[in-house]
C-alpha positions as a printed NumPy array, in Angstrom:
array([[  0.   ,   0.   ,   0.   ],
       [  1.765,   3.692,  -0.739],
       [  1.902,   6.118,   1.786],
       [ -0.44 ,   9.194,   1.648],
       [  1.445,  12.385,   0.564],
       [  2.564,  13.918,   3.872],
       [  1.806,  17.986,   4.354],
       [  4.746,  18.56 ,   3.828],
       [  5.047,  16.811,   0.147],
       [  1.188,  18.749,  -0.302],
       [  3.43 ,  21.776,   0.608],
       [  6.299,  20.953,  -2.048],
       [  4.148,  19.632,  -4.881],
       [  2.042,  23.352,  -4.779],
       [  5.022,  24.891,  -5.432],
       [  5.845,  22.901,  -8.435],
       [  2.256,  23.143,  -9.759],
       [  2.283,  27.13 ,  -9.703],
       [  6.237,  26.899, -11.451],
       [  4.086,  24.846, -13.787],
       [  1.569,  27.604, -14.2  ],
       [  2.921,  30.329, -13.795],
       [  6.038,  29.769, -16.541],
       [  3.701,  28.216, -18.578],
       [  1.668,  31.932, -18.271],
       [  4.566,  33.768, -19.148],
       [  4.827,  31.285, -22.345],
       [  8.66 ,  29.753, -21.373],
       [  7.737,  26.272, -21.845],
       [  5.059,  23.703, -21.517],
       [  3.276,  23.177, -18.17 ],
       [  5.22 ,  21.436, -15.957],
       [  7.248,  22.632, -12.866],
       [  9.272,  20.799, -10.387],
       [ 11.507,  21.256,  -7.077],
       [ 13.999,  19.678,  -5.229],
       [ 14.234,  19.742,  -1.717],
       [ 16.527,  18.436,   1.033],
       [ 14.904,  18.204,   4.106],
       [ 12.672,  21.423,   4.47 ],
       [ 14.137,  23.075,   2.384],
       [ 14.049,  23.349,  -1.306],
       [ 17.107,  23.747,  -3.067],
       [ 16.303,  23.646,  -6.425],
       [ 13.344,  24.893,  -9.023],
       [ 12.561,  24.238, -12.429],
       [  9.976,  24.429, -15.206],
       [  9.781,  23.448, -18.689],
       [ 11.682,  25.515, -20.818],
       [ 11.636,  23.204, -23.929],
       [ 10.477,  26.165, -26.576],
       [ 12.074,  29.191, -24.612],
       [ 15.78 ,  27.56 , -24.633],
       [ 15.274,  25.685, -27.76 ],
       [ 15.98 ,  22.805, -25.674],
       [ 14.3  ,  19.252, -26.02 ],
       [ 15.945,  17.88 , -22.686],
       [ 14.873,  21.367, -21.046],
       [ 11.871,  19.663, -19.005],
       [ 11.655,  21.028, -15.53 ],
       [ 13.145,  17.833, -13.787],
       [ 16.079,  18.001, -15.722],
       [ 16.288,  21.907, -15.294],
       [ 15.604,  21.243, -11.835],
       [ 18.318,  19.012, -11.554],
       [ 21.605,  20.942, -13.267],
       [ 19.928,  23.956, -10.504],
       [ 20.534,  21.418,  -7.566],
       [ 23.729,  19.752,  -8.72 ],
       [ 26.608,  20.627,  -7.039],
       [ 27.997,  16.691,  -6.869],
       [ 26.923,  14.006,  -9.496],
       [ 24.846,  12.823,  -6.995],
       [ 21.759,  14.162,  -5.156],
       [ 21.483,  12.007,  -2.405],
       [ 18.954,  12.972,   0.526],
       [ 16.594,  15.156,  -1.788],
       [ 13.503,  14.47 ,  -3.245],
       [ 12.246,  15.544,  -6.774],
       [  8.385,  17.03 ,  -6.48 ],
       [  7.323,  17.394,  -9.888],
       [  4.008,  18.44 , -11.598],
       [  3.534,  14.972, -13.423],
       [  4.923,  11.754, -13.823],
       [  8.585,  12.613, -14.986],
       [  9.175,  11.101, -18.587],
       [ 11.413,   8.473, -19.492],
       [ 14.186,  10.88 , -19.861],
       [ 13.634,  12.444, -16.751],
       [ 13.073,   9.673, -14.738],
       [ 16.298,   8.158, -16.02 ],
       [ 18.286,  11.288, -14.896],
       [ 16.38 ,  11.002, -11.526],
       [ 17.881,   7.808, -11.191],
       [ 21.009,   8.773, -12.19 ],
       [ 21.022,  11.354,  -9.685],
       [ 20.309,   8.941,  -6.688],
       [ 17.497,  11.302,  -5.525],
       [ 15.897,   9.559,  -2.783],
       [ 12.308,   9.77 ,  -4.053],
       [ 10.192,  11.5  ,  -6.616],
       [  6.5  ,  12.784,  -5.78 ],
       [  4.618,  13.691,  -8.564],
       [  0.914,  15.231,  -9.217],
       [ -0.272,  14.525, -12.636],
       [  0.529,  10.927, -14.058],
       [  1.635,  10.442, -17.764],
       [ -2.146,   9.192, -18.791],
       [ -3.19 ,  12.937, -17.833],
       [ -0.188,  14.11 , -19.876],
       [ -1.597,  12.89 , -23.107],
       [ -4.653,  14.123, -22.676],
       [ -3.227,  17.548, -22.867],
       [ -1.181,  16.161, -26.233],
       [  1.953,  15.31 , -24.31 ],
       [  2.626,  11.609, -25.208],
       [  5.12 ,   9.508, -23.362],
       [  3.643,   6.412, -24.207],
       [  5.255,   6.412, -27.429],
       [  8.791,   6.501, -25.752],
       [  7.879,   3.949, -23.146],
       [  6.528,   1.484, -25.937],
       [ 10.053,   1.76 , -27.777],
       [ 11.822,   1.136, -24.775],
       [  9.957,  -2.149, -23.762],
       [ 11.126,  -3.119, -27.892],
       [ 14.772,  -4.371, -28.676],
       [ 17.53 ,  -1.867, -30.044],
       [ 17.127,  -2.977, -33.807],
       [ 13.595,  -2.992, -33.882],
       [ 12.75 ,   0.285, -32.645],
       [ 10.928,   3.247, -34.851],
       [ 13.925,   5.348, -34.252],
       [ 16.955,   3.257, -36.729],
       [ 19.413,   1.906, -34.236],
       [ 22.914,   0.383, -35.42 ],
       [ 26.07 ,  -0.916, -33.856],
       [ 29.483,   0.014, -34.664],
       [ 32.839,  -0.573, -33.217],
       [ 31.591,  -2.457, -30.014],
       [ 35.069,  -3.518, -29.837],
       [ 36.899,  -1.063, -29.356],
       [ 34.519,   0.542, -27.374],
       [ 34.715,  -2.204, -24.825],
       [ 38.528,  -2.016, -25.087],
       [ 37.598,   2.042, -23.337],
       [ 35.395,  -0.113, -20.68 ],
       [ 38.307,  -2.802, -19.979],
       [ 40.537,   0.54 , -19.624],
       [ 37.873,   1.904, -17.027],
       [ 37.483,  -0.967, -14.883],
       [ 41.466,  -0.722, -14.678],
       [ 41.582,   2.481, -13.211],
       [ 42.585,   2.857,  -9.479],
       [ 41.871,   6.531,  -9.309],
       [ 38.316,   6.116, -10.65 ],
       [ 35.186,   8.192,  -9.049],
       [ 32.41 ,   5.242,  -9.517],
       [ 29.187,   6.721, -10.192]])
């Protein structure tokens, strides 16, 4: 059974909904907004700012994300974001070892307003080659030769 949102994720989650709103107002971006917080306190907003920055990887997760970076790793926060986070956000979530996301909107009520996601999760459930997006391999070897290099470096910052 999930938890119910606590007051304080009710608290967090507003202010993502009215960086959603109120950048999508202004006409920066589509309408999403998100925030990262540690603890009480948020350290981090961002909205979608896809059309302002001419920048398809500019959702407000991943903006919110290079705001709160200052290590590789954001261990101990917790992304709040107006809807489900996409594949490519979700992805950088976990990349980012956020502790947990909290989200509003889920990616069924994002294609109703004509943002589809499905798409992108359908491909991903598909193998490389037979994807809609042409997929090829080249030069596997010697880019596992980089890998075997890699795994032989003592100095290495493992992320």
């Amino acid at each position: 059974m999930r938890a119910p949102p606590t007051a304080q994720d009710l608290e967090f989650m507003h202010v993502a909904i009215q960086l959603a709103s109120q950048h999508m107002r202004a006409r920066e971006g589509g309408p999403f907004g998100a925030v990262i917080t540690r603890g009480a306190d948020i350290i981090a907003q961002g909205w979608n700012q896809v059309t302002s920055a001419n920048d398809p990887t500019a959702h407000a997760e991943m903006t919110a994300i290079r705001a709160a970076a200052r290590s590789f790793q954001l261990r101990g926060c917790v992304l709040y974001s107006s809807c489900e986070p996409c594949p490519m956000c979700l992805g950088a979530a976990d990349w980012a070892r956020l502790d947990r996301i909290v989200f509003a909107a889920t990616r069924a009520d994002a294609s109703t307003a004509g943002f589809d996601d499905v798409e992108i999760y359908q491909e991903l459930s598909r193998p490389p080659f037979e994807r809609k997006l042409p997929m090829q391999e080249a030069l596997r070897e010697r880019a596992l030769e980089v890998f075997a290099e890699w795994l032989r470096l003592p100095d290495k910052t493992p992320y």
